[in-house]
CHARMM internal coordinates of N, CA and C (Angstrom, degrees):
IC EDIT
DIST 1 N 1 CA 1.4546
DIST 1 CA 1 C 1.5156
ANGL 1 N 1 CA 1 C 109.14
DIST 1 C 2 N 1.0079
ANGL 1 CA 1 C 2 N 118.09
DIHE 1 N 1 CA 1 C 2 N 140.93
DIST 2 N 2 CA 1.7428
ANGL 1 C 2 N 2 CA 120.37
DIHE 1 CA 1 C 2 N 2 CA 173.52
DIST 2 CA 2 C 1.5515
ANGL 2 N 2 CA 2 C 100.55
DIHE 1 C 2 N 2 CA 2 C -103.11
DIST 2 C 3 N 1.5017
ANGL 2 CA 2 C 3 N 84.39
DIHE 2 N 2 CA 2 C 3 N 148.66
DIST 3 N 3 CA 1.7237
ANGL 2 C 3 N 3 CA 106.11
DIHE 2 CA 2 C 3 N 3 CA 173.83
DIST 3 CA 3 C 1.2217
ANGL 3 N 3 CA 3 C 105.40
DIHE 2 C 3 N 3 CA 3 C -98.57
DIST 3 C 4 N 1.3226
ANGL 3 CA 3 C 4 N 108.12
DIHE 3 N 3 CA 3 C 4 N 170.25
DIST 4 N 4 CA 1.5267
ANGL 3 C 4 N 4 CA 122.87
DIHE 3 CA 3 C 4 N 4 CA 170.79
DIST 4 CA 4 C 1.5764
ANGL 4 N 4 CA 4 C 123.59
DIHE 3 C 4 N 4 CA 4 C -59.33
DIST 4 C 5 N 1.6249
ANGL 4 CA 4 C 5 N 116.26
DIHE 4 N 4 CA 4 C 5 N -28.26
DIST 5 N 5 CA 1.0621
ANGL 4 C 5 N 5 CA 119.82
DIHE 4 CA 4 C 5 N 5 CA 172.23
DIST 5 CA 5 C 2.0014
ANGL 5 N 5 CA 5 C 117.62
DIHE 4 C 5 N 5 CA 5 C -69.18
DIST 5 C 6 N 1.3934
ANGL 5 CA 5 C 6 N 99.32
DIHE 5 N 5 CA 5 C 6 N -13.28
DIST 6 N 6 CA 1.3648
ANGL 5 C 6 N 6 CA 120.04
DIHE 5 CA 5 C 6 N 6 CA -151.66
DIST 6 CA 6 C 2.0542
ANGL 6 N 6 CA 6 C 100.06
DIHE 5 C 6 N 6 CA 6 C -101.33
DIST 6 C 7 N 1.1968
ANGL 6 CA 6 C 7 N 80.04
DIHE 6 N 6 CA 6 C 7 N 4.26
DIST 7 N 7 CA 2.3379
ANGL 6 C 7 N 7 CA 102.73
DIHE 6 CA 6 C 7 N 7 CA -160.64
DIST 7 CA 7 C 1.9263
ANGL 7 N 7 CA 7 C 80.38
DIHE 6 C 7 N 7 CA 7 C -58.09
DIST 7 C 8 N 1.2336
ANGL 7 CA 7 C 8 N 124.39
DIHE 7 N 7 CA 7 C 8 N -71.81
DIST 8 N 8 CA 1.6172
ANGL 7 C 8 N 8 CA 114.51
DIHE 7 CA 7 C 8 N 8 CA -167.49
DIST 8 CA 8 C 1.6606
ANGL 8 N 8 CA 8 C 112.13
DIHE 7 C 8 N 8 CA 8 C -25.50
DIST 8 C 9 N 1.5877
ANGL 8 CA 8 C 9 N 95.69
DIHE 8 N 8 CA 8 C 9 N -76.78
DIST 9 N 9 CA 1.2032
ANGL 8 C 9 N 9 CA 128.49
DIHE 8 CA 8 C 9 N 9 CA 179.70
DIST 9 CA 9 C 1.6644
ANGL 9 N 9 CA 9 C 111.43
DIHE 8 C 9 N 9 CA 9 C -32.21
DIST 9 C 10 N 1.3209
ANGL 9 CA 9 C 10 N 106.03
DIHE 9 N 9 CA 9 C 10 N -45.82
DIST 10 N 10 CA 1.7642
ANGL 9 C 10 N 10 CA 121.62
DIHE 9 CA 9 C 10 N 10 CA 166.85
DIST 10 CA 10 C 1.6988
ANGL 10 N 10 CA 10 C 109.84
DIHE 9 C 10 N 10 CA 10 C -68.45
DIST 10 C 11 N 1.0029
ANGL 10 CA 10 C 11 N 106.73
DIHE 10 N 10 CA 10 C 11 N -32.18
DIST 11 N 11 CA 1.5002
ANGL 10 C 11 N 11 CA 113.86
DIHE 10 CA 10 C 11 N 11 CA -171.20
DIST 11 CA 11 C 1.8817
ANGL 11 N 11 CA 11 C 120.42
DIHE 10 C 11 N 11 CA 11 C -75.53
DIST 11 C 12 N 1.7721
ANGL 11 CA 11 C 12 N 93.39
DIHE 11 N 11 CA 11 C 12 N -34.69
DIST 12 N 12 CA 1.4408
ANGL 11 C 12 N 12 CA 112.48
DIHE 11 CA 11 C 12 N 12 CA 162.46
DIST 12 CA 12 C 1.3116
ANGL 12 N 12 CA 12 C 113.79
DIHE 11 C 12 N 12 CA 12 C -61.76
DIST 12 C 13 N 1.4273
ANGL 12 CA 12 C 13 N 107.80
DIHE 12 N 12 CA 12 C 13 N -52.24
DIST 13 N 13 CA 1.6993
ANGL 12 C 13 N 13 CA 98.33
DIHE 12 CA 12 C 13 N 13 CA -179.81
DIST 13 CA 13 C 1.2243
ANGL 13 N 13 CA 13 C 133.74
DIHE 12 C 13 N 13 CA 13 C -58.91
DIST 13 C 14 N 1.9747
ANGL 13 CA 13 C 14 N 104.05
DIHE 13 N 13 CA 13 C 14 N -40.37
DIST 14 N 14 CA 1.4931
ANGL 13 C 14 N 14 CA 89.30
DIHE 13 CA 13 C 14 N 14 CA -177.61
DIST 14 CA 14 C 1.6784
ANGL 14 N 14 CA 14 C 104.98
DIHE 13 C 14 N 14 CA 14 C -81.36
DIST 14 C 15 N 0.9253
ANGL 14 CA 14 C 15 N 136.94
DIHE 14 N 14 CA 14 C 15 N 1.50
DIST 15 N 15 CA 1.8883
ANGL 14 C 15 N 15 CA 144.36
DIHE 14 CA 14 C 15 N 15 CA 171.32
DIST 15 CA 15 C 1.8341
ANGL 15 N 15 CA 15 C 95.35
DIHE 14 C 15 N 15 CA 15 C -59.98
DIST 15 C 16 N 1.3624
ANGL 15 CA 15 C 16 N 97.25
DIHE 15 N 15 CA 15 C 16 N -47.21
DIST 16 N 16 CA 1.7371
ANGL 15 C 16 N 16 CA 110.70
DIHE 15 CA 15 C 16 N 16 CA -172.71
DIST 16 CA 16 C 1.5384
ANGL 16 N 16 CA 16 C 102.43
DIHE 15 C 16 N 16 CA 16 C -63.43
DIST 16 C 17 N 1.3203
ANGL 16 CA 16 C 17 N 121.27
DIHE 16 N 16 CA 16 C 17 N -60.19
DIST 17 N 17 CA 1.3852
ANGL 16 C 17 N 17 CA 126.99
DIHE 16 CA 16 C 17 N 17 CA 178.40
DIST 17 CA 17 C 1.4098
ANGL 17 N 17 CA 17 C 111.58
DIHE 16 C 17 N 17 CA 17 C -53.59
DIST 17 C 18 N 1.3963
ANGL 17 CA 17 C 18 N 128.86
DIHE 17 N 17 CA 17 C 18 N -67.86
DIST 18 N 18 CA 1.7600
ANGL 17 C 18 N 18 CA 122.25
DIHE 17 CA 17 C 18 N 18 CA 167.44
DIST 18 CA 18 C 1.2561
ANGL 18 N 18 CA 18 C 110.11
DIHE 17 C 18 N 18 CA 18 C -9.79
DIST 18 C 19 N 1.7768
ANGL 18 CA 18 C 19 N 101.51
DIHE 18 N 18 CA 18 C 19 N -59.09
DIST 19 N 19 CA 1.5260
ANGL 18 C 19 N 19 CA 98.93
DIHE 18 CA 18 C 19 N 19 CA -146.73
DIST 19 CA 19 C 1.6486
ANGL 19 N 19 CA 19 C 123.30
DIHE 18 C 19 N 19 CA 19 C -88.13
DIST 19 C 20 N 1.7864
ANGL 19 CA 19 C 20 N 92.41
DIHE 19 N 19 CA 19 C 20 N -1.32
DIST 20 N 20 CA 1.5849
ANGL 19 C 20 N 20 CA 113.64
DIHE 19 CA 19 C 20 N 20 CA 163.79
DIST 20 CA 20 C 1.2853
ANGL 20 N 20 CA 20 C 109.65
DIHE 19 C 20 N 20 CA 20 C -88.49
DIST 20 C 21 N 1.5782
ANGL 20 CA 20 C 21 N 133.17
DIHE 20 N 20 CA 20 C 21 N -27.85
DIST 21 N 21 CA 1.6190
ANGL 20 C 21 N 21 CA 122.74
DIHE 20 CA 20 C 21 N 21 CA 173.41
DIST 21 CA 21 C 1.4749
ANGL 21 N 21 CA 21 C 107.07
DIHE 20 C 21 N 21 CA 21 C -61.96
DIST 21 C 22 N 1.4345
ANGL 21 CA 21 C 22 N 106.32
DIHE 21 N 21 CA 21 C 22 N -45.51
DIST 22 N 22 CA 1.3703
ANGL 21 C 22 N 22 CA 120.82
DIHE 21 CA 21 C 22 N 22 CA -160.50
DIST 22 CA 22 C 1.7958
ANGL 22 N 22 CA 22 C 103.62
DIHE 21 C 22 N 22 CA 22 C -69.85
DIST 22 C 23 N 1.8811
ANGL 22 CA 22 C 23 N 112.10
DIHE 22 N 22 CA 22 C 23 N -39.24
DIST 23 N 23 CA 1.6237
ANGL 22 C 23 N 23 CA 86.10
DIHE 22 CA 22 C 23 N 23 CA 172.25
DIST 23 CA 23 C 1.6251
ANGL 23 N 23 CA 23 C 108.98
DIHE 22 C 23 N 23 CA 23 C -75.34
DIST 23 C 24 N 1.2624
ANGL 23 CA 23 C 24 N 137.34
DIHE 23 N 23 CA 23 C 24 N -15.23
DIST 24 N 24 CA 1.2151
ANGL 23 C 24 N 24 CA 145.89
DIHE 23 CA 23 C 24 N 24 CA 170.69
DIST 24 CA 24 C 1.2073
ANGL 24 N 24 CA 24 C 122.18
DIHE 23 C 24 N 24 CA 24 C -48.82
DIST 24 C 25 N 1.4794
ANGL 24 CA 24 C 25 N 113.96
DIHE 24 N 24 CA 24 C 25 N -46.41
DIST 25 N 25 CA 1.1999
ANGL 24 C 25 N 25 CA 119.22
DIHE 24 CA 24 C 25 N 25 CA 154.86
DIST 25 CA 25 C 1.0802
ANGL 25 N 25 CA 25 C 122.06
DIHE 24 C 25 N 25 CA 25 C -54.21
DIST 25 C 26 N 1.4672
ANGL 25 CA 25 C 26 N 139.55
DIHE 25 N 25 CA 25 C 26 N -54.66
DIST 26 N 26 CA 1.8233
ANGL 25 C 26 N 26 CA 150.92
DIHE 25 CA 25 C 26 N 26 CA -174.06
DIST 26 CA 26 C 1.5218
ANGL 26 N 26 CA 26 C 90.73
DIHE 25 C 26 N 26 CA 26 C -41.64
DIST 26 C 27 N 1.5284
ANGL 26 CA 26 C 27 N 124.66
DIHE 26 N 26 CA 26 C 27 N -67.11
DIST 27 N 27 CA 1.3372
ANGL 26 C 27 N 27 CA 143.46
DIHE 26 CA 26 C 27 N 27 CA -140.29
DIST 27 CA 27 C 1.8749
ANGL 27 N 27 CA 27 C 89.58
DIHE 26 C 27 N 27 CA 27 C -85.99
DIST 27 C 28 N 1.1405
ANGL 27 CA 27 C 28 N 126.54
DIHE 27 N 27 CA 27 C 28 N -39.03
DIST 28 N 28 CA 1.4286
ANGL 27 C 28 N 28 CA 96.51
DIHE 27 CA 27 C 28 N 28 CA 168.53
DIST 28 CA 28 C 1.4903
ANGL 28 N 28 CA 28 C 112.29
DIHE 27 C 28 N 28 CA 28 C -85.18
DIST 28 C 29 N 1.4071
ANGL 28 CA 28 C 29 N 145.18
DIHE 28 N 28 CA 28 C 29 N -31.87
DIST 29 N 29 CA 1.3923
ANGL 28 C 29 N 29 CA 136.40
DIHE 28 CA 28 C 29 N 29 CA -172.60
DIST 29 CA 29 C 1.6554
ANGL 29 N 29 CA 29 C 88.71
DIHE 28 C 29 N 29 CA 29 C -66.43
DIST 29 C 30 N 0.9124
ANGL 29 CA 29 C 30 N 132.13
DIHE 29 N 29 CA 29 C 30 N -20.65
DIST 30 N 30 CA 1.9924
ANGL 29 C 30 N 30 CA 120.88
DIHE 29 CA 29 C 30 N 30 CA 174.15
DIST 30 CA 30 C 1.8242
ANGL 30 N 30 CA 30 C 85.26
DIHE 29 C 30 N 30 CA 30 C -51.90
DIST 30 C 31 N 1.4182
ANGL 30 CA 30 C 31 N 83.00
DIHE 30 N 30 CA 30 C 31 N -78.65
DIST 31 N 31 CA 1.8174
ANGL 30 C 31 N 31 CA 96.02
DIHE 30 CA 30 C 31 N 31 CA -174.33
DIST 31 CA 31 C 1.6645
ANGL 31 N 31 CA 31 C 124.11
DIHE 30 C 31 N 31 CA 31 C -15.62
DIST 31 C 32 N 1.6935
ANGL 31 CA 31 C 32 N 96.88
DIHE 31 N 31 CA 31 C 32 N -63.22
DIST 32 N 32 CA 1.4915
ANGL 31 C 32 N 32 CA 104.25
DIHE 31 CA 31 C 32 N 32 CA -172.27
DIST 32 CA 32 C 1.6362
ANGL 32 N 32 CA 32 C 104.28
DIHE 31 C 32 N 32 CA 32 C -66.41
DIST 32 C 33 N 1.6159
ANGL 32 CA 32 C 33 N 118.91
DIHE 32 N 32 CA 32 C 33 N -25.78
DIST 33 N 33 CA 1.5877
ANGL 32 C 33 N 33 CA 112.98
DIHE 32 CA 32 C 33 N 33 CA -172.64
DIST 33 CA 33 C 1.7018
ANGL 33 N 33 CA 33 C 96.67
DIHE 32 C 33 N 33 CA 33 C -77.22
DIST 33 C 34 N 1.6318
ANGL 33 CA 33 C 34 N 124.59
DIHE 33 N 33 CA 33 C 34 N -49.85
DIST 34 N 34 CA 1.0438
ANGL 33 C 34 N 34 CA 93.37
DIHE 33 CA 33 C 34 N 34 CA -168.70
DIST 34 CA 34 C 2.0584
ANGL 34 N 34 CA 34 C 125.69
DIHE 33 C 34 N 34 CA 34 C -63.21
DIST 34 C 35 N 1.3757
ANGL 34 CA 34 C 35 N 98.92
DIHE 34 N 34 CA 34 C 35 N -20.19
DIST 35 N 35 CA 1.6170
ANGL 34 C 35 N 35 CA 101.76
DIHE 34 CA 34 C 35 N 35 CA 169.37
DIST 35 CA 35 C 1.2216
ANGL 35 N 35 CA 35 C 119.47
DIHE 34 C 35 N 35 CA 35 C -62.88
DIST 35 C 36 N 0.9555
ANGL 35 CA 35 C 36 N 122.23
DIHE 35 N 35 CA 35 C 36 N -10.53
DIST 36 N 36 CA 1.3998
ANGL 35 C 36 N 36 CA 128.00
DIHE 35 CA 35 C 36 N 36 CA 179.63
DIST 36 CA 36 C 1.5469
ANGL 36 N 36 CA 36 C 122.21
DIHE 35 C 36 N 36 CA 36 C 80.73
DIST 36 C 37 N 1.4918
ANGL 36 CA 36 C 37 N 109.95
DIHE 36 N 36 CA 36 C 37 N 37.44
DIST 37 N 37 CA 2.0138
ANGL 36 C 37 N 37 CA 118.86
DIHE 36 CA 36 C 37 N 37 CA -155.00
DIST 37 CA 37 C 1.4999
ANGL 37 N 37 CA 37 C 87.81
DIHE 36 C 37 N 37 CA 37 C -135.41
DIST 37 C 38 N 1.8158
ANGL 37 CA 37 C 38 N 81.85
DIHE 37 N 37 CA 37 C 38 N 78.70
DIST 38 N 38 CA 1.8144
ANGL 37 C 38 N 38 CA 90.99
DIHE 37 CA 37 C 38 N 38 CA 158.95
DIST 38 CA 38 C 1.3422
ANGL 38 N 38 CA 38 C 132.74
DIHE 37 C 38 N 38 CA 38 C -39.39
DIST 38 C 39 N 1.4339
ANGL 38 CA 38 C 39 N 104.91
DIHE 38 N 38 CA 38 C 39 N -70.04
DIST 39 N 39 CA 1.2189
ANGL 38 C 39 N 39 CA 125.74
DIHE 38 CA 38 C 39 N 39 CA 173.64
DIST 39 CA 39 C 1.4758
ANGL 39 N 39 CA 39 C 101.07
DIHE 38 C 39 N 39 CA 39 C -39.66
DIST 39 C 40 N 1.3736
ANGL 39 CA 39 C 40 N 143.63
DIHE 39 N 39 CA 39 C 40 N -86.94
DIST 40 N 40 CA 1.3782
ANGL 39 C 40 N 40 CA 136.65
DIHE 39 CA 39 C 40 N 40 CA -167.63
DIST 40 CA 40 C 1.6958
ANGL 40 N 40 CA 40 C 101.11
DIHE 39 C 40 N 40 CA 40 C -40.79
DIST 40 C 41 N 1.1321
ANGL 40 CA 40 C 41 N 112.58
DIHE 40 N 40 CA 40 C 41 N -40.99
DIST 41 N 41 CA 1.7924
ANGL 40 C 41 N 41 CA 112.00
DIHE 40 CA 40 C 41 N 41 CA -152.59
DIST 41 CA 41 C 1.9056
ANGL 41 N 41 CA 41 C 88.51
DIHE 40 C 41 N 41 CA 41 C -82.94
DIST 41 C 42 N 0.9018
ANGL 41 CA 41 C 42 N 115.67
DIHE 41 N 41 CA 41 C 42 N 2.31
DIST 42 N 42 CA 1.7701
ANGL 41 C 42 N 42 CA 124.29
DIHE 41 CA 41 C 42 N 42 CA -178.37
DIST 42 CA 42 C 1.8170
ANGL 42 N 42 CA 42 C 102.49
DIHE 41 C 42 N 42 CA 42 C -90.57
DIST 42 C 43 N 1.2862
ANGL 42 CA 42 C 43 N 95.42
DIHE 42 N 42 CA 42 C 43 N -71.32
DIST 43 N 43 CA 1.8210
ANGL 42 C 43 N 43 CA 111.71
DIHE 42 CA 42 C 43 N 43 CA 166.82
DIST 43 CA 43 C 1.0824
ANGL 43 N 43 CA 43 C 116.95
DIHE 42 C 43 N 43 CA 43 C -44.04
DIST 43 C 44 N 1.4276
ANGL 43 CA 43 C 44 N 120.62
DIHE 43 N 43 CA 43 C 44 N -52.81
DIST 44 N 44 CA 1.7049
ANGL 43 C 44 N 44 CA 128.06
DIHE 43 CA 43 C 44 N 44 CA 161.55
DIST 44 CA 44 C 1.6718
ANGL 44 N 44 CA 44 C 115.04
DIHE 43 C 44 N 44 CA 44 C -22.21
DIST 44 C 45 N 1.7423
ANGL 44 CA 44 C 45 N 81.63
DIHE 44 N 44 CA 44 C 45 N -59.37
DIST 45 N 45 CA 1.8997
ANGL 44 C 45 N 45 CA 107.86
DIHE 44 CA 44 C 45 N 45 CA -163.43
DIST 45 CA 45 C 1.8956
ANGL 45 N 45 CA 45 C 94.19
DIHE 44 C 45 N 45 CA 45 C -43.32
DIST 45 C 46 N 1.2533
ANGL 45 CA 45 C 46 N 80.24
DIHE 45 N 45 CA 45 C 46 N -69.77
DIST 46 N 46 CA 1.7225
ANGL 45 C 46 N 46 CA 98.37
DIHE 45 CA 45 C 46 N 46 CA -169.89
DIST 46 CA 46 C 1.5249
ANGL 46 N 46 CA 46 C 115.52
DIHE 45 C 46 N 46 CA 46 C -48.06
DIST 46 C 47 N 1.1166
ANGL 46 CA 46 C 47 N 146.98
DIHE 46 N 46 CA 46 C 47 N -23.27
DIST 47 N 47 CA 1.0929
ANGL 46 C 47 N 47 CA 176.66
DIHE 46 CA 46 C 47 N 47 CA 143.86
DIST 47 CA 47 C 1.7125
ANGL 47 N 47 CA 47 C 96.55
DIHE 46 C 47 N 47 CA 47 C -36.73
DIST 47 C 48 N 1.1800
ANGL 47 CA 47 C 48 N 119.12
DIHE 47 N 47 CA 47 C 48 N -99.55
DIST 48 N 48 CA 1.1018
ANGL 47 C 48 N 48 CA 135.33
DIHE 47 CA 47 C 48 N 48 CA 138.53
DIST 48 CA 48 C 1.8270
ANGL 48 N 48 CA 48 C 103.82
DIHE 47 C 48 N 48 CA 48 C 26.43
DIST 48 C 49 N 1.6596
ANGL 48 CA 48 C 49 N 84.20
DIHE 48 N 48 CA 48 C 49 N -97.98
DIST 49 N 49 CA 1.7104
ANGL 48 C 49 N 49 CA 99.20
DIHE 48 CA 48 C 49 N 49 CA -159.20
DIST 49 CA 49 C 1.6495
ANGL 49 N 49 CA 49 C 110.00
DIHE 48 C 49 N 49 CA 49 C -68.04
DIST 49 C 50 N 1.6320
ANGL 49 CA 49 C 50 N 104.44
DIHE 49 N 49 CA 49 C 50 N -19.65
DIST 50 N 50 CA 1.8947
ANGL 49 C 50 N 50 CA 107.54
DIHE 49 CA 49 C 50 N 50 CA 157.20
DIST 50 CA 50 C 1.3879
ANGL 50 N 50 CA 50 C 119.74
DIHE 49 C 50 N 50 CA 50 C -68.98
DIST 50 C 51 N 1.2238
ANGL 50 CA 50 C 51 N 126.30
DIHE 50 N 50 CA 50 C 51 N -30.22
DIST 51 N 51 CA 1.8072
ANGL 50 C 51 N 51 CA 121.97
DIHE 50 CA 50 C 51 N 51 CA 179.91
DIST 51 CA 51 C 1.7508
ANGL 51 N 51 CA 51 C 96.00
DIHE 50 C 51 N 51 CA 51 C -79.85
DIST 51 C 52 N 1.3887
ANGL 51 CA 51 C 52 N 119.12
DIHE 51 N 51 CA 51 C 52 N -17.91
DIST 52 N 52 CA 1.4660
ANGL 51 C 52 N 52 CA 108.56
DIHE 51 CA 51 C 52 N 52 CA -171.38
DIST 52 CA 52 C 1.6275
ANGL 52 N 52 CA 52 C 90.95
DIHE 51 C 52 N 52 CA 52 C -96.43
DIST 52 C 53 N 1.4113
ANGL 52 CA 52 C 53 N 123.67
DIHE 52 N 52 CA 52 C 53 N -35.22
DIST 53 N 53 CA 1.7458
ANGL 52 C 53 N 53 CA 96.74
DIHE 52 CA 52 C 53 N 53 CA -178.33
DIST 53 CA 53 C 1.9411
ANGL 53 N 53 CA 53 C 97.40
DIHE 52 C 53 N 53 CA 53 C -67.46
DIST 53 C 54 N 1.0297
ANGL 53 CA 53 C 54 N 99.16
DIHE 53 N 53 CA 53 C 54 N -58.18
DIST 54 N 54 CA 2.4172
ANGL 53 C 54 N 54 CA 95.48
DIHE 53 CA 53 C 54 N 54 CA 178.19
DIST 54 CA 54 C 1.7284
ANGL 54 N 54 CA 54 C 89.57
DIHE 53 C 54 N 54 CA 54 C -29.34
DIST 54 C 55 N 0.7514
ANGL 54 CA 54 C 55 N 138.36
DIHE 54 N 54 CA 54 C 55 N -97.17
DIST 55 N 55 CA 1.2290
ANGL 54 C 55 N 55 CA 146.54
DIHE 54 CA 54 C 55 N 55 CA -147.58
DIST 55 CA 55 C 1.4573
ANGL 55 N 55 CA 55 C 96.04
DIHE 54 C 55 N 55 CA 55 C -41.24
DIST 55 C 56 N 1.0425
ANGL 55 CA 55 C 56 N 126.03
DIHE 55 N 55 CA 55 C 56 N -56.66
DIST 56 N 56 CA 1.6652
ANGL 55 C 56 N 56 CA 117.38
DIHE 55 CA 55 C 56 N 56 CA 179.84
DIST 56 CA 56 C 1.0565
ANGL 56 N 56 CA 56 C 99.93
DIHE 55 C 56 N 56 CA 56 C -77.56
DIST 56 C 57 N 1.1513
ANGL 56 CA 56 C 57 N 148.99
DIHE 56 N 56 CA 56 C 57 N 29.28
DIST 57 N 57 CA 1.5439
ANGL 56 C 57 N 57 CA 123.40
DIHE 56 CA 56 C 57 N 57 CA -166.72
DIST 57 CA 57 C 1.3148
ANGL 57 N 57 CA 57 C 150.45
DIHE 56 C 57 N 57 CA 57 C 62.17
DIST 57 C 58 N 1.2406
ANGL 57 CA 57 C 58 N 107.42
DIHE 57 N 57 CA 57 C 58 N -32.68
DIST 58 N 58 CA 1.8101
ANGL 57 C 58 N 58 CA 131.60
DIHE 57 CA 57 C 58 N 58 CA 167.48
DIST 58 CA 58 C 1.4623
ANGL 58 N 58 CA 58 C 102.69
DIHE 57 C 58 N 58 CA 58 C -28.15
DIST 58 C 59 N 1.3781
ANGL 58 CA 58 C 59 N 128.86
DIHE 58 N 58 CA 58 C 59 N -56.81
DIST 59 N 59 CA 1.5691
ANGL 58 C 59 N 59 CA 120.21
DIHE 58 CA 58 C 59 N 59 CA -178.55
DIST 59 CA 59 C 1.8260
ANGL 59 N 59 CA 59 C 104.14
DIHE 58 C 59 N 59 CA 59 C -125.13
DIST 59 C 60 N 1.4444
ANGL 59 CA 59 C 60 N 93.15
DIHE 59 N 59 CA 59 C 60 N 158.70
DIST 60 N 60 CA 1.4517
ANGL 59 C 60 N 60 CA 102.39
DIHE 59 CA 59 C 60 N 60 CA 161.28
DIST 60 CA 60 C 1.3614
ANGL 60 N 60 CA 60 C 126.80
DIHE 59 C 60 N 60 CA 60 C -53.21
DIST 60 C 61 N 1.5083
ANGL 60 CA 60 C 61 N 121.50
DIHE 60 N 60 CA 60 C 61 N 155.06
DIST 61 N 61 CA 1.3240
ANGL 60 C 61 N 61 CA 113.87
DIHE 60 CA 60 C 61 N 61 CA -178.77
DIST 61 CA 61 C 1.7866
ANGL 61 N 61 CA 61 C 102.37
DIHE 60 C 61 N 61 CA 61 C -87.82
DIST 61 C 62 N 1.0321
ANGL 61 CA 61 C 62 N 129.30
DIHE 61 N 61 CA 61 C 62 N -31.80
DIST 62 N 62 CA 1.4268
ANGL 61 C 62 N 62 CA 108.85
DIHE 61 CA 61 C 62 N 62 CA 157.33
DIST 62 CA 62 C 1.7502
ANGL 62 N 62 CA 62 C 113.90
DIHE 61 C 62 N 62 CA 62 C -124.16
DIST 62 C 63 N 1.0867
ANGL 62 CA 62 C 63 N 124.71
DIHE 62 N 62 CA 62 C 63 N 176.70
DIST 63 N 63 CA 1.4002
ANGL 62 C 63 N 63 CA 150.73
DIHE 62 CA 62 C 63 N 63 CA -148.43
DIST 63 CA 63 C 2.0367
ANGL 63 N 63 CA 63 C 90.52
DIHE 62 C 63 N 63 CA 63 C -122.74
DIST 63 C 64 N 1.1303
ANGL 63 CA 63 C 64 N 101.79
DIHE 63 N 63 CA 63 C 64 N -12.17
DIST 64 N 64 CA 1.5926
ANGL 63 C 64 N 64 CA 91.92
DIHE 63 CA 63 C 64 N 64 CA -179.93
DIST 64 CA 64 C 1.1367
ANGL 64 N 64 CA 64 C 127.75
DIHE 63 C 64 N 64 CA 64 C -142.22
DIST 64 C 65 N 1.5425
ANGL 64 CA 64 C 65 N 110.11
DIHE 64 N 64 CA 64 C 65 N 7.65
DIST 65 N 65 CA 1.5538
ANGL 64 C 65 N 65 CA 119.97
DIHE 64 CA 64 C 65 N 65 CA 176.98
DIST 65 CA 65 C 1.5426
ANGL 65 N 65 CA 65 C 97.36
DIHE 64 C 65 N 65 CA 65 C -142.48
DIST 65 C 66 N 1.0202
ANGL 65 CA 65 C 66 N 126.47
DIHE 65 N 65 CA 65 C 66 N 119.95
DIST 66 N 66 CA 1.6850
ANGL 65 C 66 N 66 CA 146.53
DIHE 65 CA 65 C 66 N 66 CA 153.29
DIST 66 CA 66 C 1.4086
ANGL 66 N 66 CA 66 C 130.85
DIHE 65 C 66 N 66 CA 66 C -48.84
DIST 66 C 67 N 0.7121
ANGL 66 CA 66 C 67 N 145.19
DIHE 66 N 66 CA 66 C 67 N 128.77
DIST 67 N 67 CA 1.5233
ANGL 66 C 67 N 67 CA 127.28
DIHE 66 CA 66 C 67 N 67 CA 175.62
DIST 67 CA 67 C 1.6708
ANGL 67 N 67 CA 67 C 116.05
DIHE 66 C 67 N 67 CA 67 C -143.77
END
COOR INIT
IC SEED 1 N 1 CA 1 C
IC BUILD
């Protein structure tokens, strides 16, 4: 469990995690383009370019909890 003193240290990780969904994401929209599944490789996109605004900050990490 993390403490409050521990909030940075918590704050690195989930920055760390974004930025592993987000190359995760890159590496499957390769995937969905080479199959030829627009539509998924579209959803991907979007996916994608939302873990990269979280990661900069531009949006909240959720739409339903505040913090």
């Amino acid at each position: 469990m993390v403490s409050h003193g521990d909030k940075d240290a918590r704050g690195e990780d989930n920055s760390r995690n974004i930025a592993y969904i987000r190359q995760m994401l890159g590496e499957l929209r390769q995937v969905a383009l080479s199959e030829g599944a627009d539509m998924l490789c579209y959803l991907i996109e979007m996916a994608y370019v939302e873990a990269g605004d979280v990661q900069a900050g531009r949006r909240p990490r959720s739409v339903f909890h505040s913090k």
